[in-house]
Structures are given as C-alpha cells and as structure tokens.
ZANUKOL-137270 format. One line per field, with one value per atom (N, C-alpha, C): chain; x, y, z. Coordinates in steps of 0.1 Angstrom, whole numbers, plus 5000, padded with zeros to 4 digits. Layout:
% ZANUKOL-137270
chaine <- c(A,...) $
u <- c(X,...) $
v <- c(Y,...) $
w <- c(Z,...) $
***
This chain:
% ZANUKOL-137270
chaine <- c(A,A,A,A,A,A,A,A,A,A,A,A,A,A,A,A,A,A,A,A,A,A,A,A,A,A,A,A,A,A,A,A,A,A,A,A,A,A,A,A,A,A,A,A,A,A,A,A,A,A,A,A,A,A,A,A,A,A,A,A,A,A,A,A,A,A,A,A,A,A,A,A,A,A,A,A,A,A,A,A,A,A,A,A,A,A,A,A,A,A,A,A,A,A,A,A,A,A,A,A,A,A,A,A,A,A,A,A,A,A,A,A,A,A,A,A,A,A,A,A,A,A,A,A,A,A,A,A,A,A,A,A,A,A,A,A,A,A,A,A,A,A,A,A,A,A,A,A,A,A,A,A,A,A,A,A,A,A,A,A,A,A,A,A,A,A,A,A,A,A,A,A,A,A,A,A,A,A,A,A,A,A,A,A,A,A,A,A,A,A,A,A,A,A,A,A,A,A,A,A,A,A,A,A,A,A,A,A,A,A,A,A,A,A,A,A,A,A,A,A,A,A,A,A,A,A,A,A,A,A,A,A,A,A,A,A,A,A,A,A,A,A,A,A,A,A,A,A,A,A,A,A,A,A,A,A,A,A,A,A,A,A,A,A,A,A,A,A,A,A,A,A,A,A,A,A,A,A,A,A,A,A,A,A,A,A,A,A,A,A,A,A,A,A,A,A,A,A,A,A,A,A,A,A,A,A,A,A,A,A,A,A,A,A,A,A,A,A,A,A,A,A,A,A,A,A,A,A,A,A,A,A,A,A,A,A,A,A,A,A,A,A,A,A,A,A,A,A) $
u <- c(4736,4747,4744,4753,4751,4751,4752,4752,4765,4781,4792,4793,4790,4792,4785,4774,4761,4767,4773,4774,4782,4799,4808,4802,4794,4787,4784,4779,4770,4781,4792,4800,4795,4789,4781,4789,4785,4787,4779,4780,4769,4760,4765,4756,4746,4747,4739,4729,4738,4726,4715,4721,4707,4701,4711,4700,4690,4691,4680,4672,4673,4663,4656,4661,4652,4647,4647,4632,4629,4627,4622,4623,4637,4641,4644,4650,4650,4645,4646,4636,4640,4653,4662,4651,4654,4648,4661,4652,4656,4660,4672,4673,4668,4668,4665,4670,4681,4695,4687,4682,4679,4683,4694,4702,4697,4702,4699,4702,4694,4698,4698,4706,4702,4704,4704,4702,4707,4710,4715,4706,4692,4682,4685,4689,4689,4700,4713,4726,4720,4709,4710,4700,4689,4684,4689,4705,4712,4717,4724,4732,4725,4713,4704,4698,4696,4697,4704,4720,4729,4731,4729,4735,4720,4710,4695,4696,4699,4706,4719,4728,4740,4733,4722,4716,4710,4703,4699,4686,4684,4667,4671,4660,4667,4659,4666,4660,4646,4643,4627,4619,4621,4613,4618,4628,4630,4626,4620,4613,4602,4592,4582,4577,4590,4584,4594,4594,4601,4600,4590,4585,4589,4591,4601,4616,4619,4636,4636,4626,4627,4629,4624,4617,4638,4634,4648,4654,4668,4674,4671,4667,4667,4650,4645,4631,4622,4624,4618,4602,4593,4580,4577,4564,4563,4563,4562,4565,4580,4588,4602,4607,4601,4605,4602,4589,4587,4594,4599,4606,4618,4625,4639,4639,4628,4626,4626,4621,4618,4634,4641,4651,4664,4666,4670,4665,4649,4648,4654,4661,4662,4671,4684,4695,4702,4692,4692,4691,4682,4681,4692,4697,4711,4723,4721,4730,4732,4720,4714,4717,4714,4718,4732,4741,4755,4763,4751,4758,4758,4751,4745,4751,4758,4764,4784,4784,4797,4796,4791,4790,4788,4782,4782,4794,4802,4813,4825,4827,4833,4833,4822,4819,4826,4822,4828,4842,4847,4865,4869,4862,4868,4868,4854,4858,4865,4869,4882,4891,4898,4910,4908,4901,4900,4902,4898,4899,4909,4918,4938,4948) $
v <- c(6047,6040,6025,6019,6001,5996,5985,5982,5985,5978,5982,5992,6003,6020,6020,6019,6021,6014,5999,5998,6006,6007,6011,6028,6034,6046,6048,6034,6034,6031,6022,6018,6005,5996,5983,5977,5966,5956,5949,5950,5941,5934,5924,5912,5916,5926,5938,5939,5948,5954,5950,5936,5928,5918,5916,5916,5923,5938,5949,5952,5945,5944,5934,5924,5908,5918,5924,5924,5936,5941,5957,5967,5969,5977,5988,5984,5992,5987,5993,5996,6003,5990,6004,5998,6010,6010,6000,5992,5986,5989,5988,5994,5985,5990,5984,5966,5967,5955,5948,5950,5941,5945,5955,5960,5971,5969,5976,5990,6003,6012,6019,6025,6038,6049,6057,6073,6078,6087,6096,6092,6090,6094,6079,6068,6052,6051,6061,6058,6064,6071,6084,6069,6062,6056,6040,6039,6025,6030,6038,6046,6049,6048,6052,6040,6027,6014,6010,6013,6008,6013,6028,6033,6030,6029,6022,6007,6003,5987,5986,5993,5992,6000,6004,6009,5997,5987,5972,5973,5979,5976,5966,5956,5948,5948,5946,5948,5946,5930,5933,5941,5948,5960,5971,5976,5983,5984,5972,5969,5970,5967,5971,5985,5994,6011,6016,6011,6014,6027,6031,6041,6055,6052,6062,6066,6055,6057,6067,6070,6082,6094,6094,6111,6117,6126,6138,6130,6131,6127,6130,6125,6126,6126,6133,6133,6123,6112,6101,6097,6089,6092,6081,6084,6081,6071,6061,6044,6041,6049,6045,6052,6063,6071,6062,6057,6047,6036,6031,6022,6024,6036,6042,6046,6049,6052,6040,6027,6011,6008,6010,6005,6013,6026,6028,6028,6026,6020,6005,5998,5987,5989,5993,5996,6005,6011,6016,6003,5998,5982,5975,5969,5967,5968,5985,5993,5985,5987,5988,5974,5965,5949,5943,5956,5953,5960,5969,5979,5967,5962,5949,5938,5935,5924,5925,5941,5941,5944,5952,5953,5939,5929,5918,5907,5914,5906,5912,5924,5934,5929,5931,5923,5908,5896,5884,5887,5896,5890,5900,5909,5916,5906,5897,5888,5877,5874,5865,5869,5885,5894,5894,5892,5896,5880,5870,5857,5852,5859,5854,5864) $
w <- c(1491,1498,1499,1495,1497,1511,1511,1523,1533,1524,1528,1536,1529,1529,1541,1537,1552,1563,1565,1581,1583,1575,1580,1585,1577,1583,1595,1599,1613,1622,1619,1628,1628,1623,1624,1615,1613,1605,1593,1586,1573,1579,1583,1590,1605,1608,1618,1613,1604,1595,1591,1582,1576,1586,1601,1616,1619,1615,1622,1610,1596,1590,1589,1593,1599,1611,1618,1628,1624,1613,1610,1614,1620,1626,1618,1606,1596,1581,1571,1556,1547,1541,1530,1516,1507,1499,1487,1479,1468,1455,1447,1436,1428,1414,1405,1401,1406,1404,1418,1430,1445,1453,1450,1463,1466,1482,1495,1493,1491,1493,1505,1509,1523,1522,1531,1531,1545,1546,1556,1572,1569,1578,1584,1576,1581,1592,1588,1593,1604,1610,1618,1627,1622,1629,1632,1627,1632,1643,1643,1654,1671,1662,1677,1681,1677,1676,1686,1676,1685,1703,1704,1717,1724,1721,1729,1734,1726,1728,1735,1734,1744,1763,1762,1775,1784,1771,1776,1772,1764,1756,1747,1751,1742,1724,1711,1702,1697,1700,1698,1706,1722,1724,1710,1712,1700,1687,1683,1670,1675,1684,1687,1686,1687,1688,1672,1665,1656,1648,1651,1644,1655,1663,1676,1668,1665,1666,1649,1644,1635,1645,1653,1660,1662,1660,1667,1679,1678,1688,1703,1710,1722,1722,1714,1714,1714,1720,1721,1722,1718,1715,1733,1737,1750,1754,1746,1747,1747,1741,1744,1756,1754,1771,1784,1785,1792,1792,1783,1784,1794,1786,1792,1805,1812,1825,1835,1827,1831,1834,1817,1821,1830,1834,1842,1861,1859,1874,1876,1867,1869,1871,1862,1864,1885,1887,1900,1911,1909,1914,1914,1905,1899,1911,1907,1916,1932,1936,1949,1956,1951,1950,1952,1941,1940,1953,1960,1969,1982,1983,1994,1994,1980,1976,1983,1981,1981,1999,2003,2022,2024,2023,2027,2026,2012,2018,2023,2020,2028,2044,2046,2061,2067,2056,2056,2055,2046,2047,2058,2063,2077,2086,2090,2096,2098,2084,2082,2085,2087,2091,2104,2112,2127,2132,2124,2131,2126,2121,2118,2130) $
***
C-alpha cells in the first residue's frame, strides 16, 4: 500500500504520516523505485497512535515506547500503561480543578443575583 492508500486507511493524512515517520513512530518498508510501502500491521499501529494521542500522550512520549504500540490492542507493554495511568491521574486533576473553578463562580454570580 502507498502512502495515499495507507493514510486514507488510517483516517490520517499523508503529511501525518510522513510526521510519525520523522519521529519513528513508524518504519514502512521501501520499494525498489523509494517508495513507502505498508502493510496491514502499520495501519493497525497509526490508528493506535492516533486514539493514544487524542487521550493527551503526547507523541514524542509515544515514540519513546514505540516498540509498545506493536503489542495487541489494548495490551499495552508497562511503560505505556504507566504512562496511561499518569495521564489519566491528571486528567482527574483536571476534573477536580474544573469542579472548584465552576462552584467558585457559581458562588460569585449568586452573589451578584442577591445584590440586584
């Protein structure tokens, strides 16, 4: 599969693509002519790129464990699990911050309604 074929596979874009092969994210093999070949198992490891990256890992952690994002879906090797654990305690934080953020002003415009 060329490249075309392969983003639209992934739901990516070309220019992605040859983004997540600038940080080694991925390693298509070369044809004889220079061009990018891929395979089934690539589209399987952009996709999981993508939805790891849409969580908030950002891609150079993801290129750091790169060799993870082969393993079985969901089966994640313990560096990325750790990670994913990092990034949803943060995301709880997040939460937690926004819950404080919004009672505090909940509060302020009650008080503005009581002083009209």
């Amino acid at each position: 599969m060329k490249i075309g074929e392969f983003a639209q596979a992934c739901g990516s874009s070309a220019r992605m693509i040859r983004f997540y092969e600038s940080l080694d994210l991925i390693a298509p093999k070369r044809g004889g002519n220079g061009y990018r070949i891929y395979d089934a198992a690539d589209v399987a490891v952009v996709r999981k790129i993508v939805l790891l990256n849409k969580t908030g890992v950002p891609l150079k952690d993801l290129a750091l464990m790169r060799d993870c994002l082969r393993d079985e879906p969901q089966d994640f090797c313990a560096a990325l699990r750790g990670r994913l654990h990092e990034r949803l305690a943060a995301i709880d934080g997040q939460i937690d911050e926004l819950r404080q953020s919004k009672a505090l002003l909940a509060g302020l415009l009650a008080d503005e309604r009581e002083a009209t």
